[in-house]
C-alpha positions in Angstrom: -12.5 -4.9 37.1 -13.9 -1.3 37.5 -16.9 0.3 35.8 -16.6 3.5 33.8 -19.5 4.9 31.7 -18.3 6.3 27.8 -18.1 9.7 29.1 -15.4 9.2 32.1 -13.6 7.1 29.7 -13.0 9.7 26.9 -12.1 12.1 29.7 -9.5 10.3 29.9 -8.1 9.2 27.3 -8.5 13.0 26.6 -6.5 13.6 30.3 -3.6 11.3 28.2 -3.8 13.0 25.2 -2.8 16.2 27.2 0.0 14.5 28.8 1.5 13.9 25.0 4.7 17.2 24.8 3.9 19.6 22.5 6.6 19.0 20.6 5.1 15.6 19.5 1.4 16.2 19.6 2.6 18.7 17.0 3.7 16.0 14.2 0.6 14.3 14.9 -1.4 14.7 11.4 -4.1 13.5 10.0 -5.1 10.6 12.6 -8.0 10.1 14.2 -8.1 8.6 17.3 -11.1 6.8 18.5 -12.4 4.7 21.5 -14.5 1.2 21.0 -15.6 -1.0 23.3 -14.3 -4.0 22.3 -11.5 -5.3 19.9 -12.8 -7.3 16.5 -13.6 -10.5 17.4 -11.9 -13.7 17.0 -8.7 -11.9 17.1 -6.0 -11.0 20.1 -7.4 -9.2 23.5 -6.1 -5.7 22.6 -6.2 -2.7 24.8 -4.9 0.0 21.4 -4.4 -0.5 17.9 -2.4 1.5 15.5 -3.7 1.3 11.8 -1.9 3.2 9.2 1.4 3.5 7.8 3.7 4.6 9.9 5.8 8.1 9.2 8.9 6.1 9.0 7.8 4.2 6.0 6.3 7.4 4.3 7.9 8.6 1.2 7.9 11.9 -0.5 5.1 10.9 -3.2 2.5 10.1 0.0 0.2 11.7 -1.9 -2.1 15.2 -1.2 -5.1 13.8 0.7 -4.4 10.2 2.3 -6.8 8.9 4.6 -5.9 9.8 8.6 -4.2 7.1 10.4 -6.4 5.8 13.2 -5.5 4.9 16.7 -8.4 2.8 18.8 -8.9 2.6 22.5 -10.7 -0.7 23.4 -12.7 0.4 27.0 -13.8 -2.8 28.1 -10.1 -4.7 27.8 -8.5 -1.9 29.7 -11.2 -1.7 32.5 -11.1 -5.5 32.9 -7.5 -5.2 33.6 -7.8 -2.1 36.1 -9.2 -2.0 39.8 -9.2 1.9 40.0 -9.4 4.8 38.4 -6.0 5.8 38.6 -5.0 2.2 37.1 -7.2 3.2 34.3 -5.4 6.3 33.8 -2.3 5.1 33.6 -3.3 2.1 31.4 -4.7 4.5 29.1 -1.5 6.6 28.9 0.9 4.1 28.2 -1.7 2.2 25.5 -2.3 6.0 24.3 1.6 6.2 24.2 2.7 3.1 22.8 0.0 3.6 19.7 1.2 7.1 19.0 5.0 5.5 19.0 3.7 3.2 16.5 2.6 5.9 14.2 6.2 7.2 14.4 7.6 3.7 13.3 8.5 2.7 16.8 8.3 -0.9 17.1 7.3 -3.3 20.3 10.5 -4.6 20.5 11.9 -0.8 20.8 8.8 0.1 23.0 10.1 -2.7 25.0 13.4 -1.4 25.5 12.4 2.1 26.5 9.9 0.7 28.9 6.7 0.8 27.3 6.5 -2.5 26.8 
């Protein structure tokens, strides 16, 4: 396990952000993305989680206004699982990754198969 403060941590998850292409971080509207410490409790060990519905299963009558989708980046799962700071980088990419996949209707099972998994 390594020790991050907030601060290091949002730099980067902001570092992954940046790694997003353009082309994509470009369709991302109206979501938020946030970092928490810990996941809900009682509930799976999660280092992301995707809430919203996904662009796939959007019609045309989404509506003026919706509320954002909202990604979350649990610190404390994803330092427990890291020994250095490049780990944590690239933890954080990938979980940054796989959320923003989910947001385009990506599943695991597809994530999976592209190597995300």
């Amino acid at each position: 396990m390594i020790w991050m403060s907030e601060e290091e941590f949002e730099n980067v998850v902001s570092d992954a952000l940046d790694l997003i292409p353009g082309e994509v971080s470009a369709r991302l509207k109206n979501i938020a993305l946030v970092i928490e410490d810990d996941p809900p409790p009682g509930g799976p060990v999660l280092l992301g989680l995707y809430e919203g519905v996904p662009i796939t299963e959007r019609s045309d009558m989404w509506g003026i206004g919706p509320l954002p989708d909202k990604i979350t980046i649990f610190r404390n799962p994803i330092l427990s699982i890291c020994e250095t700071p490049e780990e944590v980088a690239e933890e954080v990419a990938v979980t940054v990754v796989h959320e923003i996949a989910h947001h385009f209707g990506i599943d695991d099972a597809r994530l999976h198969e592209l190597g995300w998994g």
